[in-house]
C-alpha positions in Angstrom: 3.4 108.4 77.6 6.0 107.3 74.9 8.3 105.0 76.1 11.2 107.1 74.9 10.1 109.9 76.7 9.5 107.7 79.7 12.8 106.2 79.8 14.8 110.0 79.2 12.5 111.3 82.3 13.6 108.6 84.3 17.5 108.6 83.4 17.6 112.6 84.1 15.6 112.4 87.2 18.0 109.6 88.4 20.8 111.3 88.2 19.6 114.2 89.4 20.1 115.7 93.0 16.8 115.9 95.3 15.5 119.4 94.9 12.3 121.0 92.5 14.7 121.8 89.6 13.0 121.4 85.9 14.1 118.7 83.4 13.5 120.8 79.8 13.3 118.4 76.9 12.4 119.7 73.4 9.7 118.0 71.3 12.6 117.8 68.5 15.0 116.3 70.9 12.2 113.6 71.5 10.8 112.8 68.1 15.0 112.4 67.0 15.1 109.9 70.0 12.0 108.3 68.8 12.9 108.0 64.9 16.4 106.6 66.3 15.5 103.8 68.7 12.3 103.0 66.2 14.2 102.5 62.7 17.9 103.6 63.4 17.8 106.6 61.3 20.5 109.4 62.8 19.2 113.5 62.9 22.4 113.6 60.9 20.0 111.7 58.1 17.4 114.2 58.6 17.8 115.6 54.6 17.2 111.9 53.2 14.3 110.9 55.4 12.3 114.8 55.5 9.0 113.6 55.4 9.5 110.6 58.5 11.2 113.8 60.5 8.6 116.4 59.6 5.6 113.7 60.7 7.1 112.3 63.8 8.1 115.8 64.9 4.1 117.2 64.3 3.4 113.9 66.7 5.3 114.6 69.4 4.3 118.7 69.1 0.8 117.4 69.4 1.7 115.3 72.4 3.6 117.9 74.2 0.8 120.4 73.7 -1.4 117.6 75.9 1.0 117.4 78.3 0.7 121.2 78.9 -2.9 121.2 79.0 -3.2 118.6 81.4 -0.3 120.3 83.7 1.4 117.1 85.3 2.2 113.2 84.5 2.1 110.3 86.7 3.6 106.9 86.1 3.4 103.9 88.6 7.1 101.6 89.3 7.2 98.6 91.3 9.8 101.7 93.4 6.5 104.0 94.1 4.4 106.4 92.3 6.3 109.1 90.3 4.7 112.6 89.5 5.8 115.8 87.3 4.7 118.9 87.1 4.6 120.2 83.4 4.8 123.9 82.2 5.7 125.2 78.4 9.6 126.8 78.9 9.7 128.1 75.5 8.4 127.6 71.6 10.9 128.6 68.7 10.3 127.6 65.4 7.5 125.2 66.2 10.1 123.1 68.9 8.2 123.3 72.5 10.2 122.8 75.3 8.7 121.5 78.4 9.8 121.6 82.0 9.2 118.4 83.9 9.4 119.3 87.7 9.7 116.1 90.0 6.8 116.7 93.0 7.2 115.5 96.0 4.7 112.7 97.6 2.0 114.3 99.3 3.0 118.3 98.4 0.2 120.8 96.3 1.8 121.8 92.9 0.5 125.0 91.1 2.0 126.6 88.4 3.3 130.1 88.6 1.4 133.2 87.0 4.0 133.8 84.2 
């Protein structure tokens, strides 16, 4: 998992109250966190540096597209083991949103017939 998506998951989840409600994060939305904590370069910067934006932003569409096909992601903390459901919200233009639905220890997960 990248560590910028990692550490986004983690913030929102935090801050969140207890409950099964999704966490949507755009694959744009990640690769511009990526390109900023990598190299420093702002979305706002986006014209200058096209070709960095339009490859990083192809990555993290191919990633997300994993992440669906698998259907959840684990990661272990020295707190506990931490699973998420993952389902496709919504594709426009080519940016896929995921929902990231926090599963509770011990509980069956199964995605809905949509």
């Amino acid at each position: 998992m990248p560590e910028c998506l990692h550490e986004a998951l983690q913030k929102i989840i935090a801050t969140q109250p207890k409950g099964r409600k999704p966490v949507l994060v755009s694959s744009n939305g990640l690769a511009n966190r990526f390109i900023l904590s990598r190299w420093g370069i702002r979305p706002s910067q986006r014209r200058r540096y096209r070709q960095l934006f339009s490859l990083v932003r192809k990555q993290c569409r191919s990633v997300f597209q994993y992440y669906v096909s698998r259907g959840w992601v684990e990661w272990d903390t020295t707190s506990g083991n931490h699973l998420l459901g993952v389902y496709k919200f919504d594709e426009i233009r080519g940016n896929l949103i995921l929902g990231f639905v926090p599963i509770p220890p011990g509980s069956e997960w199964k995605l809905s017939g949509r």
